[in-house]
N, C-alpha and C positions, 0 to 999 in steps of 0.2 A: 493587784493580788486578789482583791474581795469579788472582784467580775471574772476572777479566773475560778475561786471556786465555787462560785455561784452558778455560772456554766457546764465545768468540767465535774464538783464535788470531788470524791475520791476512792479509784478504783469503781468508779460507776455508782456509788452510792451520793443520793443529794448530802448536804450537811450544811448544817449551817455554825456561824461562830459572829466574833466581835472583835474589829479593833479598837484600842481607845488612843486618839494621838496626839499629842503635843501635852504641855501641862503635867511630864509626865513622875515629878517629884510630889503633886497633889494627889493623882490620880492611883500612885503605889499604897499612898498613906491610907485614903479610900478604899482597900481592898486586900484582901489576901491569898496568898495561894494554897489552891485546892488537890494539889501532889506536889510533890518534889519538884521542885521546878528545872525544868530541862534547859532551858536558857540562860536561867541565871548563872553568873561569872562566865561566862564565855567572852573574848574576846569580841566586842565591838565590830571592828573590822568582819568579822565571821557571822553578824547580825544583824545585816544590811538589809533593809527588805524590797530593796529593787537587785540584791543580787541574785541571780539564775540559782547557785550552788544554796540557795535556803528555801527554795521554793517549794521542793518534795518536803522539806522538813515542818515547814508552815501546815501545808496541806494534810500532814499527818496531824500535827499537833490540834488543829481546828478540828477534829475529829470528838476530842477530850473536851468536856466542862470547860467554861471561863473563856474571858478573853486574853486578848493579846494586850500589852502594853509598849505604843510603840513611841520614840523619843522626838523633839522637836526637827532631829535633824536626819531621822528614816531608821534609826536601830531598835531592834525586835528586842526588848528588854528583858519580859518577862512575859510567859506564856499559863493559861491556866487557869486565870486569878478571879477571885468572887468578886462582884462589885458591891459596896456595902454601904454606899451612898444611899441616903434617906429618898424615899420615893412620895414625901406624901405632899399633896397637891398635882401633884403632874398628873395630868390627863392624857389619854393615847386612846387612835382608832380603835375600835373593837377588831380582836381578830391577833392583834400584835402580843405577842406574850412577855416572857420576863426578861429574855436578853434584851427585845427593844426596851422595856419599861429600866433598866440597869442602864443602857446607851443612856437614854432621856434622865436619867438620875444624875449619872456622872457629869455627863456635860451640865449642867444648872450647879453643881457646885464647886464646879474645877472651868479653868480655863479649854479644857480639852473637846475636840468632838469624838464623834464615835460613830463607825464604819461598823453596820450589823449585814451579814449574808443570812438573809434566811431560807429555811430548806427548801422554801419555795421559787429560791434559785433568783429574788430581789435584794437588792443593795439598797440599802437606805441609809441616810447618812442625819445624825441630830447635834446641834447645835445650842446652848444653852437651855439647856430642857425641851426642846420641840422638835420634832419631825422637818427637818428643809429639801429635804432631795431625796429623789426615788430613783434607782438607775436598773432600768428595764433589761438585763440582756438581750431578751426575743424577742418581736414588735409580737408574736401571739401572746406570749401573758401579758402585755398592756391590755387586752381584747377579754381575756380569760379571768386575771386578778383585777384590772382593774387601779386605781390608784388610790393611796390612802393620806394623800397631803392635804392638808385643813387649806380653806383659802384661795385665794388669787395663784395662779402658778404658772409657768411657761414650759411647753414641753421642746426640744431641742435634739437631731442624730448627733451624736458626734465616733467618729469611725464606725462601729455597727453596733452603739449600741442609744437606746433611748434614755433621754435622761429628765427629769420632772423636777423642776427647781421651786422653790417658793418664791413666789415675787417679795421683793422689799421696797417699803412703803419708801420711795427718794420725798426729801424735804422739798419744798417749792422755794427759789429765790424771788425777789419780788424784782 
């Protein structure tokens, strides 16, 4: 969903948004929402986010402030919502603004990670407070943005899109 509208945006305009996933009893506590919330009580089954019949809806909604809060097991929970996890000490690329700095918040204090599209049409994904993966749609903005993962990293296609992983330091057995 995050490389669909990172690609397509909506109605031809870029946009960017945020999911936050798993952990997702911490991550509601964490945040509040910034409208009425569109999602909330709805039927589960109706808030699949690998179903086809929610995907106009997603695309619209990512249009709006806040993220997405989606559950361990793929349900779009709650849409919209402010993250209000403490940011202090976390460090970020320059360049990255306040949804990534929100992503890199939430995850260091919740179990969850968090899938950011930004308008500049890159997926990144953070993991207890840090930046770990970059996922390129175009191989021209690899060329043009550039990549912003701190560290050792491995870059890998998988179907047509590039993806920039952080390496993870493996222990040595002796």
């Amino acid at each position: 969903m995050a490389v669909e509208i990172a690609r397509e945006g909506r109605e031809g305009r870029k946009i960017g948004t945020m999911f936050v996933v798993a952990d997702s009893e911490a991550t509601l506590k964490q945040s509040r929402c910034l409208i009425l919330d569109p999602l909330w009580h709805h039927p589960a089954e109706k808030k699949r986010i690998d179903d086809p019949n929610l995907r106009e809806t997603l695309k619209e909604l990512a249009q709006l402030d806040g993220a997405f809060i989606v559950s361990d097991d793929g349900i779009v929970l709650s849409a919209c919502r402010y993250i209000s996890a403490s940011a202090e000490g976390i460090e970020l690329p320059l360049g990255l603004g306040s949804r990534h700095m929100a992503a890199a918040s939430i995850t260091r204090q919740t179990d969850a990670i968090a899938v950011v599209v930004s308008e500049s049409a890159v997926v990144r994904i953070f993991d207890d407070g840090e930046l770990i993966s970059e996922i390129i749609p175009e191989l021209w903005m690899l060329r043009r943005y550039g990549l912003l993962l701190a560290g050792p990293y491995s870059l890998r296609k998988a179907e047509d899109v590039t993806i920039a992983s952080k390496r993870t330091q493996t222990k040595q057995t002796d």
